[in-house]
Every structure is written in structure tokens, then in C-alpha cells.
N, C-alpha and C positions, 0 to 999 in steps of 0.2 A: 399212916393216917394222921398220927401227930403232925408230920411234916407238911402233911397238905394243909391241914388247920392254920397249923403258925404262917405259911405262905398268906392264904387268906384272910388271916390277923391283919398283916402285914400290907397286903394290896389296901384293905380297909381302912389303914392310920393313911398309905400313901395319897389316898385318893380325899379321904375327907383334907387331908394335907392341900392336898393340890387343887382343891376346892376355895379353902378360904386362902392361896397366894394367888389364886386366877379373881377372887373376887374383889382383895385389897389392890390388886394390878389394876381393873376396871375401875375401880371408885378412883384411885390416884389418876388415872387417866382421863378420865371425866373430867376431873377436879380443875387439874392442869388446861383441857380446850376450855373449858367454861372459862376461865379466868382470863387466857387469852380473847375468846370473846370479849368477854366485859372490859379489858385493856386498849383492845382493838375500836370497840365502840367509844371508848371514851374517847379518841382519837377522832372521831367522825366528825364533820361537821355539824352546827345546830341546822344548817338546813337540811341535811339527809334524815335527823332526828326528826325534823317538824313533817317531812312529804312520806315520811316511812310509817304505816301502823303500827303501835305498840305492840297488837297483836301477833303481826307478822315478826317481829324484831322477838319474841318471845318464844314464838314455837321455834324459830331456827334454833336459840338455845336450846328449848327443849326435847325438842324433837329429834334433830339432825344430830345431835348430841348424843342423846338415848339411840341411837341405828346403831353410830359408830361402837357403843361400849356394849352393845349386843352384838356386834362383829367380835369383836375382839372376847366377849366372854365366851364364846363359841368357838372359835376359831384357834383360839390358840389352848386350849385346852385339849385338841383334838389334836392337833399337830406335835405336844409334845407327847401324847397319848402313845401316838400310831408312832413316834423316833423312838421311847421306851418299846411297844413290842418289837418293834425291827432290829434293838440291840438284844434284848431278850432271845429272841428266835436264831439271831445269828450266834450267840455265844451258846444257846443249847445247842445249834447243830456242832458247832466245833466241840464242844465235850463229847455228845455223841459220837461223830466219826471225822476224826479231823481232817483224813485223807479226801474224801470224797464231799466233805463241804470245799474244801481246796479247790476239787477240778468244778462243780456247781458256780461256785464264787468266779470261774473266769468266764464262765459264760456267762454270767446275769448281767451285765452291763449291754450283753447283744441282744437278749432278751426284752431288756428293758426299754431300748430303740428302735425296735424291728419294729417293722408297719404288719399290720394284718392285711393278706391277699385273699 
């Protein structure tokens, strides 16, 4: 019972862990297109400036901005999520029975390309 605890300690520090590095990731990544934006724009012409709404020219920062760092705060939290249990599941089966994760392991790759009929 101990051991299940300290485990669950443990996923607990990993996860609030991997919370604020997915969320400093997102903010530096914002930070970075916005900038490029605003670099990019300053490169524009004054005539693009004058026939373009200010408005328009703001939500793309804001907006199109904010999708992408909502991609990305989703997305990659998830995908290093599900490669941890995948290394997790394979290293418990190999403690468990190394033999027969062995012959399992050479099939999953047919497994995992087979079409459904």
C-alpha cells in the first residue's frame, strides 16, 4: 500500500511537473509568433497598413495566435502522456514475463498495419 502511495506522490509532482513545462512551452511559443508577426508587419508596406483594418490586423494576432498555443497546449501534453504509458506498459510487461512479451513484440508491428476486413 505504501508503494502504491509514493507511486501516486510521484505521478502527482510528475504531472503538476509537466503542467507548468507544457505551459512555459506555450507562453514562449506565443511570445516567439507574436514577435515575428509584429517584425513581419513592420516590414509591410504603409499602403497595406492604410487599406488593411486595424481590427482585422489585431484579431490575426490575437486570435490565430491563441488556436495555435491551444494546439499546442493540448497536443503535446497528450502525446508525451500516451509515449510515457507506452514505455511504462512495455517495461512492466518485460519484468513480468520476458519470454512471451518477446514473441507479442514481434507481432505488434503486423498488428499495428493490418487493415480491418
Amino acid at each position: 500500500m505504501v508503494g502504491f502511495f509514493g507511486i501516486y506522490i510521484c505521478r502527482l509532482g510528475l504531472s503538476a511537473f509537466a503542467g507548468l513545462v507544457s505551459f512555459r512551452t506555450v507562453q514562449s511559443l506565443v511570445f516567439r509568433i507574436r514577435l515575428g508577426i509584429l517584425e513581419q508587419m513592420n516590414r509591410l508596406s504603409a499602403d497595406f497598413h492604410e487599406t488593411t483594418p486595424t481590427g482585422e490586423k489585431l484579431y490575426r494576432m490575437e486570435q490565430d495566435v491563441d488556436q495555435v498555443a491551444e494546439l499546442g497546449s493540448s497536443l503535446v501534453p497528450y502525446a508525451l502522456q500516451t509515449t510515457f504509458n507506452a514505455v511504462f506498459v512495455v517495461v512492466t510487461m518485460f519484468v513480468l514475463d520476458f519470454k512471451l512479451t518477446c514473441m507479442v513484440s514481434l507481432w505488434c508491428p503486423f498488428s499495428l498495419c493490418s487493415e480491418d476486413i
